[in-house]
C-alpha positions as CSV (number, residue, x, y, z in Angstrom):
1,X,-14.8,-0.3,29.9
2,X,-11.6,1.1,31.4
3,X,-10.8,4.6,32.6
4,X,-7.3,5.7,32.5
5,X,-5.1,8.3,32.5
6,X,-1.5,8.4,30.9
7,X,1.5,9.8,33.0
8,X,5.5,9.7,32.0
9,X,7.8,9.0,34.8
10,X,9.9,12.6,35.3
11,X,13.6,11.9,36.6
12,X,12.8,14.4,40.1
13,X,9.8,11.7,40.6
14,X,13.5,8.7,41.3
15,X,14.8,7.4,44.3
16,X,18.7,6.9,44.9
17,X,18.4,3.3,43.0
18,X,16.7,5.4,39.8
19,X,13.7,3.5,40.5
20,X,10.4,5.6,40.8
21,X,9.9,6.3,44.0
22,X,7.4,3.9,46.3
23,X,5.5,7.3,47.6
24,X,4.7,8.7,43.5
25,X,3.4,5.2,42.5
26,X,0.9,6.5,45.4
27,X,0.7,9.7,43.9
28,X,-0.3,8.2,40.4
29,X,-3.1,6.4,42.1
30,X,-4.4,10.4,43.9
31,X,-4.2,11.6,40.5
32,X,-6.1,9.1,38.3
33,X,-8.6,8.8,41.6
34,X,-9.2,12.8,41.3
35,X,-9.0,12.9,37.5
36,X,-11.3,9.5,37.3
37,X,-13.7,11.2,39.4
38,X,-13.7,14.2,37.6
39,X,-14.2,12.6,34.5
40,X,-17.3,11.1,35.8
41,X,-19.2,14.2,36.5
42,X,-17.7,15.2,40.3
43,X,-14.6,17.5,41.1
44,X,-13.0,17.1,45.0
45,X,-13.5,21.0,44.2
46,X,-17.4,20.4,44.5
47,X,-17.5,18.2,47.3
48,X,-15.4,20.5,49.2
49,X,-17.5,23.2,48.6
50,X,-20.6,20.9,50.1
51,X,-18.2,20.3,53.4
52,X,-18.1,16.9,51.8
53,X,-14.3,15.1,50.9
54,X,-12.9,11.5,49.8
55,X,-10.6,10.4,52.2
56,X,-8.1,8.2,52.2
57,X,-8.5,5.6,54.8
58,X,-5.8,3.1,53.9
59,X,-3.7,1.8,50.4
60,X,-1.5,-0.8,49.9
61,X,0.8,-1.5,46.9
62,X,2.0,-4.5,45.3
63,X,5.1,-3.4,43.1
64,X,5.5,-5.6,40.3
65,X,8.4,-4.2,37.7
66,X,10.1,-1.4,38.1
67,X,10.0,2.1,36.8
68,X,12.5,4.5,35.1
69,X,13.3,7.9,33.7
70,X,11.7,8.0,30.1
71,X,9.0,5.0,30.9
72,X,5.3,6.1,30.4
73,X,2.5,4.1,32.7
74,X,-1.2,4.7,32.2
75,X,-2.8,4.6,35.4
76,X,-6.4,3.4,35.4
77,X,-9.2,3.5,38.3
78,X,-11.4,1.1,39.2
79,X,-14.3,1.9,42.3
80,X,-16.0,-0.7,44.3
81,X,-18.9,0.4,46.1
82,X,-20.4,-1.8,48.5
83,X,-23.1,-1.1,51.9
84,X,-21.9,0.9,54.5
85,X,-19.3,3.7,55.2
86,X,-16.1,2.9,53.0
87,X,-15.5,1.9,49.2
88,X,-12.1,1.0,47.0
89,X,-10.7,3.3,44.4
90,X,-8.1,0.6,43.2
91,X,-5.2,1.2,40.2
92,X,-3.2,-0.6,37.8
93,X,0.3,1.2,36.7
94,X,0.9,-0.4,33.3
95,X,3.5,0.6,31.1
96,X,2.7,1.3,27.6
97,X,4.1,-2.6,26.6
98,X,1.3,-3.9,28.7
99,X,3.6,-4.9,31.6
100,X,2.0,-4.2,35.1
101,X,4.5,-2.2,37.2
102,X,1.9,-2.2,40.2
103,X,-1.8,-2.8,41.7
104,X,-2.8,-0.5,44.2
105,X,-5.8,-1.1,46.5
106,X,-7.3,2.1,48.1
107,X,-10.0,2.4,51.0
108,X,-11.6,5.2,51.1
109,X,-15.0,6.7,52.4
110,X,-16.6,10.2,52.0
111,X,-16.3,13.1,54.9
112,X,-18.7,15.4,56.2
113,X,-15.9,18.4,56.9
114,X,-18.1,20.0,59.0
115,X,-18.6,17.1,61.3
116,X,-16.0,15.2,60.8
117,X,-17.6,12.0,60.9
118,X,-18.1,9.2,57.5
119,X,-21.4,9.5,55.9
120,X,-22.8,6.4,55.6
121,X,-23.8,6.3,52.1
122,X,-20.8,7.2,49.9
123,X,-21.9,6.3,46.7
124,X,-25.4,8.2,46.9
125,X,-23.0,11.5,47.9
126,X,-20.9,11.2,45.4
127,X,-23.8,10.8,42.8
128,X,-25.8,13.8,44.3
129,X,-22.8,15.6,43.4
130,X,-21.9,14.8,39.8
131,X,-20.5,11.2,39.6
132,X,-22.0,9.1,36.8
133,X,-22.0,5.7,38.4
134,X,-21.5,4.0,34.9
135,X,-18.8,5.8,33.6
136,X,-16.2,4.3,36.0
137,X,-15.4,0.8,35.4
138,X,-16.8,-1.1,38.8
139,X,-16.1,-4.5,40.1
């Protein structure tokens, strides 16, 4: 099973080349992390309101074809949880063709707000507060 979600490439979202931009291919990945999440039974707006937030630790992008004005990409999400204090949110940007424009790789891990500190059990949080563990594709 996939999750993804579909988003067209806007002409403000280019750089000087007419390329997307390297930062939105980052902001695609936000977006189908927070709507992937959402879809799965927990909002960032419930986990902020238990002093609880994903946060981004590190992401890396391999570009792999460019994208332009007009193109369409559906963005999908993949989460791999594994022991300890961090798990990956990682996306594919596909263009409606099937060509991969890019693989993003995301580290992320869940923070107590009030604290400040990673819990240590970040899928068990985010299942406490809403996420279906089966409805997003895991590797």
């Amino acid at each position: 099973m996939t999750w993804s979600i579909r988003i067209p490439v806007r002409s403000y979202e280019l750089d000087a080349l007419g390329h997307l931009n390297h930062a939105v291919y980052h902001q695609y990945a936000e977006v189908a992390r927070v709507e992937g999440f959402a879809a799965a039974g927990c909002s960032w707006d419930t986990l902020i309101a238990a002093r609880t937030a994903p946060v981004l630790l590190s992401s890396t992008i391999d570009f792999r074809r460019e994208l332009r004005t007009g193109d369409t990409v559906d963005v999908d999400l993949t989460v791999k949880f594994s022991s300890g204090k961090t798990f990956n949110a990682d996306s594919t940007i596909t263009r409606l063709d099937g060509t991969t424009s890019a693989e993003i790789t995301c580290l992320l891990g869940v923070m107590d707000l009030t604290t400040r500190r990673l819990l240590p059990d970040p899928q068990s949080v985010l299942v406490h507060h809403g996420l279906d563990p089966d409805f997003l594709p895991t590797a």
